[in-house]
N, C-alpha and C positions, 0 to 999 in steps of 0.2 A: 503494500500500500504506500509504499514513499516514492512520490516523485522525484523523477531525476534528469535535473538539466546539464547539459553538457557544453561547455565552455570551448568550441574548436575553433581559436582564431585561428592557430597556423596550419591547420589540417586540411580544407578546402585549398586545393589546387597544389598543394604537398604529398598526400595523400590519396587515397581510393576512398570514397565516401558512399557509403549508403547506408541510407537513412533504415530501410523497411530491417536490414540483416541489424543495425546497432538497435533500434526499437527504444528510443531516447523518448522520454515525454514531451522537453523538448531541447533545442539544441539552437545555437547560433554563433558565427562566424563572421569574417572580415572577409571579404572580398578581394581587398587592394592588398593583400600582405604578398600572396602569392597566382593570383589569376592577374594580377596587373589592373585593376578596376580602378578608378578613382580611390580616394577618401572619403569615407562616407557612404558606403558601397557594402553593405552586410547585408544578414539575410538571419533570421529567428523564421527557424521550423517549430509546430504548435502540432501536437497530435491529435487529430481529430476530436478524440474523446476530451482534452482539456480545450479547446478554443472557446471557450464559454468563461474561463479561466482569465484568459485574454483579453484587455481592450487597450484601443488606440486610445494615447490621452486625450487625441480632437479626431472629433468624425466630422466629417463636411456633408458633401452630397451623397455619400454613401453608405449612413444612416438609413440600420435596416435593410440593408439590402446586401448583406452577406457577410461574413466573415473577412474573406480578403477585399472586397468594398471597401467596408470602413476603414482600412488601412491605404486605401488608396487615393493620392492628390488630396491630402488633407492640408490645403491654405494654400500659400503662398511658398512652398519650398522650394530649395535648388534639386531638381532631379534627377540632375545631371550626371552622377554619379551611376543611380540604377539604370537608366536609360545606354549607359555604356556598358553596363555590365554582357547584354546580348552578344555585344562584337568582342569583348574578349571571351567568352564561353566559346563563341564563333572559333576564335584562333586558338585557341588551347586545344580545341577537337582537328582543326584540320593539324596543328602541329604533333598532337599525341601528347595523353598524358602520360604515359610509362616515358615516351620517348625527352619530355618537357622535366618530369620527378629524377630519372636517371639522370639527365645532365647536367643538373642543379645538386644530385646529389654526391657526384664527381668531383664537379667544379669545388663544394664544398670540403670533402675528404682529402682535398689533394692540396688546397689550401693548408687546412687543418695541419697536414702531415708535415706541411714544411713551419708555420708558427711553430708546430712542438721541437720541430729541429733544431729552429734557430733560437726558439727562448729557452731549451733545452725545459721545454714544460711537459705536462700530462694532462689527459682530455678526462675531464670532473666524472664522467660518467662511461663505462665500460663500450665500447666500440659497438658492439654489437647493439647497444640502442638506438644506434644512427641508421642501421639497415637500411633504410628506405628514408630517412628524414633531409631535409636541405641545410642544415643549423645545428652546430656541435657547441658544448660548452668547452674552453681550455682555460687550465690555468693561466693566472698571467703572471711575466716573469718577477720577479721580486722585486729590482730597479726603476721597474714602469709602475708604480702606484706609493703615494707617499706614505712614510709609514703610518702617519698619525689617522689615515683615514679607516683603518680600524677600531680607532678608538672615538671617532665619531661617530655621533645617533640618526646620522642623517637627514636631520629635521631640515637641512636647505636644500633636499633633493627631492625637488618639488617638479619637475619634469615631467613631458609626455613621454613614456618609453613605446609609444608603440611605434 
């Protein structure tokens, strides 16, 4: 009986996605991290049985008149972002994802292997986690981070990290 939302920003266009085999209540993503989409450009899947669960904070003209209605063209937004999303979906399919995920995941590893060389570091987490991912954690070398900032609380790293 516990619902379970699933947090994939980096998983769409990194990953093989599907929805009906993961059976997520629901789930949602970034678009722009790895399909190339604008900012601003996500996507929340809602599983049938909770959409009731769900509302847009503003319905426009699409009050009452369906679930994905009311989520759609509500004001004055830029929609410029979803409206792109069609044509990179477009190019990620005529390019291949296997062939898009493997080369990104190369490009990645091979990088990787030479930072570990040259700051003579170790990758945080066991190799074999990367299998298919685009994105490796490494150590970073000892001379490249002041020392004191371990012993800061971080309170001025106020940043967007995405």
């Amino acid at each position: 009986g516990i619902l379970v939302l699933i947090d994939g920003a980096h998983a769409i266009g990194q990953v093989s996605l599907d929805m009906r085999a993961l059976d997520a209540d629901f789930y949602v993503s970034n678009c722009h991290k790895w399909l190339c989409a604008p900012k601003g450009c996500a996507f929340l899947y809602v599983k049938k049985d909770h959409q009731k669960l769900v509302r847009p904070i503003v319905i426009s003209h699409g009050y009452n008149s369906g679930y994905l209605a009311e989520f759609f063209w509500t004001g004055t937004a830029d929609y410029t972002p979803v409206l792109a999303l069609l044509p990179c979906l477009h190019l990620y399919k005529r390019l291949g994802a296997q062939t898009i995920q493997q080369r990104n995941h190369d490009v990645v590893m091979s990088n990787a292997k030479r930072l570990l060389s040259q700051w003579s570091s170790t990758m945080l987490c066991d190799a074999s986690m990367y299998e298919s991912l685009s994105m490796v954690e490494i150590g970073l070398p000892s001379g490249l981070v002041p020392a004191d900032i371990h012993s800061n609380n971080n309170n001025n790293n106020k940043g967007d990290n995405n």
